[in-house]
C-alpha positions in Angstrom: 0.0 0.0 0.0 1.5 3.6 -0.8 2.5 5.3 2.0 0.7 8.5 3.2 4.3 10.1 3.1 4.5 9.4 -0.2 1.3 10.3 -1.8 1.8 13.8 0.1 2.8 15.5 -3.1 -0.3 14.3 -5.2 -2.8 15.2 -2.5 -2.0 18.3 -2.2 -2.6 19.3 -5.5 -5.7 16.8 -5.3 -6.3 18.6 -2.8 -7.0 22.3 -4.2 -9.9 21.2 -6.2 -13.3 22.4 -4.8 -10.6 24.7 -2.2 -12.8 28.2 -3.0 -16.1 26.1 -2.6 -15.0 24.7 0.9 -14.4 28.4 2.0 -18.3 29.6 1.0 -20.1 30.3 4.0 -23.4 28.6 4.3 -25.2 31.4 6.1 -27.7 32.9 3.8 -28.6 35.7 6.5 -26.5 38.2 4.5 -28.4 40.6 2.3 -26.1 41.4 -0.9 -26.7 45.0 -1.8 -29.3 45.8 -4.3 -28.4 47.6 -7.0 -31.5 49.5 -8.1 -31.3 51.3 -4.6 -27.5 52.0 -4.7 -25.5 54.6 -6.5 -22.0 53.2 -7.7 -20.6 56.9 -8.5 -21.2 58.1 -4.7 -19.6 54.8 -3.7 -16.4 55.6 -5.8 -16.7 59.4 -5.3 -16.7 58.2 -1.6 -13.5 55.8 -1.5 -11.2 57.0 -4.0 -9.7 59.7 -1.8 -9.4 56.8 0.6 -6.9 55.5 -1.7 -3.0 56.7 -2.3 -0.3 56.4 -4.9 3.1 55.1 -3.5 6.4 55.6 -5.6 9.0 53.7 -4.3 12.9 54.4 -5.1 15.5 51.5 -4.6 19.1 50.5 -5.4 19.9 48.1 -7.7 22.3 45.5 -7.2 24.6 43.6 -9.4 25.0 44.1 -13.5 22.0 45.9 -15.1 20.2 44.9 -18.2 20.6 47.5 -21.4 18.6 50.4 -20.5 18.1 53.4 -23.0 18.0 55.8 -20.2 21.6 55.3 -19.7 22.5 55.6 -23.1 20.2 58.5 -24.6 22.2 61.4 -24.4 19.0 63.5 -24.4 18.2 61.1 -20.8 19.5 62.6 -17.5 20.9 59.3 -16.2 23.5 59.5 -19.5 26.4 58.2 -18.4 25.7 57.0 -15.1 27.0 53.6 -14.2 24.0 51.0 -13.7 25.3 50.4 -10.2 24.3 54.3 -9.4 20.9 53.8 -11.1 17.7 54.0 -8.9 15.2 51.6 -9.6 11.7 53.4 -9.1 8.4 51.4 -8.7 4.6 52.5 -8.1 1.7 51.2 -6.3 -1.5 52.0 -4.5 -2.6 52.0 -0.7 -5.3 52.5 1.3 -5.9 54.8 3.9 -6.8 53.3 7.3 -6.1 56.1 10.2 -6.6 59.8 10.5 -3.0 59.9 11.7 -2.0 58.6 8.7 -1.3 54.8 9.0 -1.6 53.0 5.2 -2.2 49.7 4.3 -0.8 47.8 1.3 1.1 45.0 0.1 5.0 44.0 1.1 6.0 43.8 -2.6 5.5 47.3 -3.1 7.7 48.7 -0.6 10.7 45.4 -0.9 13.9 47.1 -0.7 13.1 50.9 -1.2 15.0 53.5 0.0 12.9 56.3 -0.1 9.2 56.0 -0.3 6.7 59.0 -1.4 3.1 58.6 -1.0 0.7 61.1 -3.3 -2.5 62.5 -1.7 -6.1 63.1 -3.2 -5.2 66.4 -3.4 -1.7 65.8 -5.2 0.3 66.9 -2.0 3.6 64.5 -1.8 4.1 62.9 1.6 7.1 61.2 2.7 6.2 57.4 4.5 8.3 54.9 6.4 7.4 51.0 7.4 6.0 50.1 9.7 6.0 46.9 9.7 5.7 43.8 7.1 4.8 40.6 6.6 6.1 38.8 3.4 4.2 35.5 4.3 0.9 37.4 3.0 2.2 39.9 1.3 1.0 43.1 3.6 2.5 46.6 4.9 2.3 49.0 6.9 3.2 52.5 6.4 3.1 56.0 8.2 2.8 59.3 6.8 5.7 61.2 8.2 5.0 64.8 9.6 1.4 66.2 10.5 -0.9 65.4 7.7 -4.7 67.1 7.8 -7.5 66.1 5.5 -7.1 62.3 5.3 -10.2 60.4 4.5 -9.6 56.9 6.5 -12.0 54.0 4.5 -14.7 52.1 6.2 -13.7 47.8 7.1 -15.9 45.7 5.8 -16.5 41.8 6.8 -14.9 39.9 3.7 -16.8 37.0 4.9 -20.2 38.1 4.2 -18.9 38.7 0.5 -21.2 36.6 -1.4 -20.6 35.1 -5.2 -21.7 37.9 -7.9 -21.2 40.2 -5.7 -20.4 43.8 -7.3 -17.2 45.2 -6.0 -14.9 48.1 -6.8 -10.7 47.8 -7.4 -9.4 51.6 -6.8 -5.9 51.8 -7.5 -3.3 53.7 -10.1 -2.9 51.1 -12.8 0.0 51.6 -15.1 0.7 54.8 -12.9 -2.1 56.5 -15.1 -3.9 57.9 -12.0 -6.3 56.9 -9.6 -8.8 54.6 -11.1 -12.0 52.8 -10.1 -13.3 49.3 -12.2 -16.1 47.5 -11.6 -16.2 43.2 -11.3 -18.2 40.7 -9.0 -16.7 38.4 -7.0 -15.8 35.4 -9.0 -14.6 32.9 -6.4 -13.9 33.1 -2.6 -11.0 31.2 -0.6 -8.9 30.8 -3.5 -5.8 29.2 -1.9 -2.7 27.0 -3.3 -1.9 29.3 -5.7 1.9 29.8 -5.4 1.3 33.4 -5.5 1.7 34.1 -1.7 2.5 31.3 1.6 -0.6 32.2 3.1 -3.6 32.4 1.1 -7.1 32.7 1.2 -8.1 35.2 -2.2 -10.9 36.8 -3.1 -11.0 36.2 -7.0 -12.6 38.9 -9.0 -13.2 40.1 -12.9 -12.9 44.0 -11.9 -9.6 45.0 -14.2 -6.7 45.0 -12.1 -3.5 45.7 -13.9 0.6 46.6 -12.6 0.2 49.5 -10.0 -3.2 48.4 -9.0 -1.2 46.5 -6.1 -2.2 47.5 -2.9 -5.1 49.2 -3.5 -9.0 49.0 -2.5 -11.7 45.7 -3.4 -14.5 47.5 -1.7 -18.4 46.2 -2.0 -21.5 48.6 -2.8 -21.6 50.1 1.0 -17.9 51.7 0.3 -16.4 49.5 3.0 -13.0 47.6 2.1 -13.0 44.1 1.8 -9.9 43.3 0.2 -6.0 44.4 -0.7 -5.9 44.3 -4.4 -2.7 41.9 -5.3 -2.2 39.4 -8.0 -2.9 38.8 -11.3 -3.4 35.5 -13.6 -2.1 36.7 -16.8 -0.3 35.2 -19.5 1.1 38.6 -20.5 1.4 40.6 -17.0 -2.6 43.1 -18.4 -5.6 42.7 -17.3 -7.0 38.9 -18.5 -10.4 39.1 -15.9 -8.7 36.9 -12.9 -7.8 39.6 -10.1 -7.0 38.5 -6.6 -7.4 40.6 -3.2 -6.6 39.6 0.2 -9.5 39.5 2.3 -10.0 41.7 5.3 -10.4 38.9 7.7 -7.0 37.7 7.2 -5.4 41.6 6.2 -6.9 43.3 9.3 -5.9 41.4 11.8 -2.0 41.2 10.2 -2.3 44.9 10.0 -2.8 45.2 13.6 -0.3 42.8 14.7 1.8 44.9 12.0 1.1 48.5 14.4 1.1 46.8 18.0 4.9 44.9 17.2 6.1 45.6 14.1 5.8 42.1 13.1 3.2 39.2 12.8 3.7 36.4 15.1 2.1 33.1 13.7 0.3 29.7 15.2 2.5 26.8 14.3 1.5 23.1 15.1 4.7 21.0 13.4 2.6 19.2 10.8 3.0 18.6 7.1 -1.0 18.0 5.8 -2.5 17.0 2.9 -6.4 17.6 1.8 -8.4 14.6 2.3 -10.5 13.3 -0.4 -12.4 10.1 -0.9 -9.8 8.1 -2.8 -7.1 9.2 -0.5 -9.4 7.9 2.4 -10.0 4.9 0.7 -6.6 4.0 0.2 -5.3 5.1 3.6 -7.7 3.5 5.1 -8.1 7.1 7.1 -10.6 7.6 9.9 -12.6 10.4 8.0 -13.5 11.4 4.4 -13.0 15.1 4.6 -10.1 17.0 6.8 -6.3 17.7 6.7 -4.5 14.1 7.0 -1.4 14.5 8.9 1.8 13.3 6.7 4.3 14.1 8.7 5.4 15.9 12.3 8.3 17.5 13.6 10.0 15.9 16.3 9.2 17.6 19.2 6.6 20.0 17.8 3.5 20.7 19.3 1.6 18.7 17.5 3.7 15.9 18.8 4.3 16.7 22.4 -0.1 16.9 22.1 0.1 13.1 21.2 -1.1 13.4 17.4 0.1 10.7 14.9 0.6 10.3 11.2 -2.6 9.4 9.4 -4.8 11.3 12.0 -7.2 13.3 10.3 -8.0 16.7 12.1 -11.7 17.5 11.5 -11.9 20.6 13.0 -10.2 23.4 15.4 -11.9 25.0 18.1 -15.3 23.3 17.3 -15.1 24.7 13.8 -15.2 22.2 10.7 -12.4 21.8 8.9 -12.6 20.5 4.9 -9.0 21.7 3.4 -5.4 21.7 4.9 -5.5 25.0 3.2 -7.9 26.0 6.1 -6.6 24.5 9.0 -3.2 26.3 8.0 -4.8 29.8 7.5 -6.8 29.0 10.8 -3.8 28.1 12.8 -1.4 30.8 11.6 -3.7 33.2 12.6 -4.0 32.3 16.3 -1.8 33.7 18.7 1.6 31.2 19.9 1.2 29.7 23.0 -2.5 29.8 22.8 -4.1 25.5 23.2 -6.5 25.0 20.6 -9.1 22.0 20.7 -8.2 19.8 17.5 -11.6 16.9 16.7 -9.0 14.3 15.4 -10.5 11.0 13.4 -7.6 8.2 14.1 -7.3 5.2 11.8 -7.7 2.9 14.4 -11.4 4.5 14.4 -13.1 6.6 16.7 -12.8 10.3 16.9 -11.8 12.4 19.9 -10.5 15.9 21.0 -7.3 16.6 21.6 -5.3 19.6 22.8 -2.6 21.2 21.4 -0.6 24.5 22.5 0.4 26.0 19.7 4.2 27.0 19.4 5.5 30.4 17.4 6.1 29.8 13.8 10.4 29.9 12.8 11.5 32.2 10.2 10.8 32.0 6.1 9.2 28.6 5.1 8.5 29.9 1.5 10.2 27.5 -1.1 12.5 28.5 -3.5 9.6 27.2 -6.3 7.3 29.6 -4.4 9.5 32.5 -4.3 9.4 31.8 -8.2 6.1 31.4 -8.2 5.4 34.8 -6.7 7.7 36.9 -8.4 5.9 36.2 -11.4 2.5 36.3 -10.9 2.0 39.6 -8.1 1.1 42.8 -9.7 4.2 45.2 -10.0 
C-alpha cells in the first residue's frame, strides 16, 4: 500500500480542487446590496480619496540589463554607471487612520529606499514602514510629519462577501492615476496558488492591472474588503482573474503589524494534505474530509499533544475543517502559546478531542519554487 508520506505530493494538488467552494459560507442571513437602490458613482466618489499612490525608489544591485536611459544622451541618467541607477516602482494604498497609517502590500515597498506617498489632493508625503509581513504579502506605512484632510476607509467583513457580488478595485494602474473598475466576486478562498505562503483570495473580474497592487476591493456600502494583489495573466494586463486579500486575514495582520512591528504566527509542526475520498480509501483514514497528517516535527507541538501520522484533524476550536488550506490559514492566525481544541479521526477509528498548544512559527518557510512562483505572478 503507498505510504501516506509518499502520496503527500499528489494530495496536495488533489487537494486544491473544490478549495474556494470549501471556503463559501453557508449562512444565507446576508443581504447582498441591491443595486437599483445603490449609486456606484457616490460609492467611488466616496473611496477614492481613501486610496494613495506610492512611488517607491530603490538601489539596484549587481550588473544591469541594457537600458536606453543610460544611453540616450538626451536622458538625464547618460552616463551613469547602472550600479548608481535608482530603480523606481509605483503602487496603491489604502488609507486606514486619521493619523496617517496606510495599508498595502510588502511587494510594493521590498527594498526601497525612499518611499513618497501622493494624496487626493496631489500633496507629496514622505512614509516609512511600519512593519511587514512577506508571508501574506501586507504593509504598513506611516505618513511622516502632521498630515490634515485624510479620509480613512470604512472595514468591511470579507466574509459576508457573497458570489456575484459587485465590487470596486481603486488603484493607479499603469501609474495613469487613480482609477475605479467595476467586477463581482468570481470565487472566494482561493488558496494553493503559489502566489503568496498564506492564502485565502478573493478572485474577481474587476480590471486589475501593474500599479493596482495594494489598492481598495470595496463592496457597494464603500467599506474595504480586500487588498488588491495578484494577477493571472499570460502577459502581466488585465486577463479578468484579479485576486485581493480579504479583510479577515489583512486586518488582523495589519494590527499585529502596528502593535509589534511584526506578525507572530500559530505553528502546530505538521506537514498536511487535503483529504479526499480516494485518499481515504486507500489510507484506510478515519474520516473522508479533513487535513490528514503526513508528517510531524519531532518535538513539535503537535507531537508533544500526542497526534500521529494518518490522524485526520476535523476541525479546530469546534469549527469544521474541509481543506489543509484551512486549518493552516486557521492556525497561523492564532496567537503562539494559545491551546486550541483539534476533533481528530484516528485510523484505528473513533474520533476524539485533543489539545494542542500551539508553538510560534520559525523564520521564512517559503520554497524556492514559491519564491518563483510569486515573483511572477503579483502585480508590479
Amino acid at each position: 500500500m503507498t505510504t501516506l508520506r509518499t502520496l503527500f505530493a499528489a494530495a496536495a494538488v488533489v487537494g486544491l480542487v473544490g478549495v474556494g467552494a470549501a471556503m463559501q459560507p453557508t449562512s444565507t442571513a446576508f443581504a447582498g446590496p441591491n443595486l437599483t437602490d445603490t449609486s456606484i458613482p457616490d460609492v467611488a466618489e466616496r473611496v477614492v480619496d481613501s486610496v494613495v499612490n506610492i512611488s517607491t525608489q530603490s538601489a539596484t544591485t549587481g550588473p544591469a540589463a541594457y537600458d536606453p536611459f543610460f544611453s540616450d544622451p538626451d536622458s538625464p541618467y547618460y552616463g551613469m554607471e547602472p550600479s548608481e541607477r535608482k530603480q523606481m516602482s509605483k503602487g496603491s494604498g489604502v488609507i486606514v487612520t486619521t493619523s496617517g497609517r496606510i495599508l498595502t502590500n510588502a511587494h510594493v515597498v521590498k527594498g526601497a529606499s525612499q518611499i513618497t506617498v501622493t494624496l487626493h489632493d496631489g500633496t507629496d508625503v514622505d512614509a516609512k514602514v511600519i512593519g511587514t509581513d512577506p508571508k501574506a504579502d501586507l504593509a504598513v506605512l506611516q505618513l511622516e510629519g502632521k498630515v490634515s484632510g485624510l479620509r480613512p476607509i470604512v472595514f468591511g467583513d470579507s466574509t459576508a462577501l457573497r458570489l456575484g457580488e459587485v465590487v470596486l478595485a481603486v488603484g493607479d494602474p499603469f501609474g495613469v492615476g487613480k482609477s475605479v473598475t467595476m467586477g463581482i466576486v468570481s470565487a472566494k478562498g482561493r488558496g494553493g496558488m503559489g502566489i503568496e505562503e498564506y492564502e485565502d483570495f478573493i478572485q474577481t473580474d474587476a480590471a486589475i492591472n501593474p500599479g493596482n497592487s495594494g489598492g481598495a476591493l470595496v463592496n457597494l456600502k464603500g467599506e474595504l474588503v480586500g487588498i488588491n494583489t495578484a494577477i493571472a495573466s499570460p502577459n502581466r494586463g488585465y486577463s479578468g482573474i484579479g485576486f485581493a486579500i480579504p479583510t479577515s486575514m489583512a486586518r488582523p495582520i495589519m494590527d499585529m503589524l502596528i502593535k509589534d512591528g511584526k506578525v507572530a504566527r500559530g505553528y502546530l509542526g505538521v506537514n498536511i494534505v487535503t483529504v479526499n475520498k480516494a485518499l481515504a480509501a486507500d489510507q484506510k483514514l478515519g474520516a473522508g474530509r479533513g487535513a490528514a497528517i503526513a508528517g510531524l516535527q519531532a518535538d513539535g507541538p503537535a507531537a508533544k499533544a500526542g497526534l500521529l501520522e494518518g490522524d485526520v484533524i476535523t476541525s479546530i476550536n469546534g469549527v469544521e475543517i474541509r481543506t489543509s488550506d484551512v486549518l493552516r490559514n486557521t492556525i497561523a492566525m492564532i496567537k503562539p502559546g494559545t491551546t486550541v481544541d483539534l476533533g481528530v479521526a484516528r485510523r484505528a477509528g473513533g474520533t476524539k478531542v485533543i489539545k494542542a498548544k500551539l508553538g510560534e512559527l520559525p523564520g521564512d518557510t517559503t520554497s524556492p519554487t514559491m519564491k518563483r512562483q510569486q515573483q511572477r505572478r503579483r502585480v508590479p
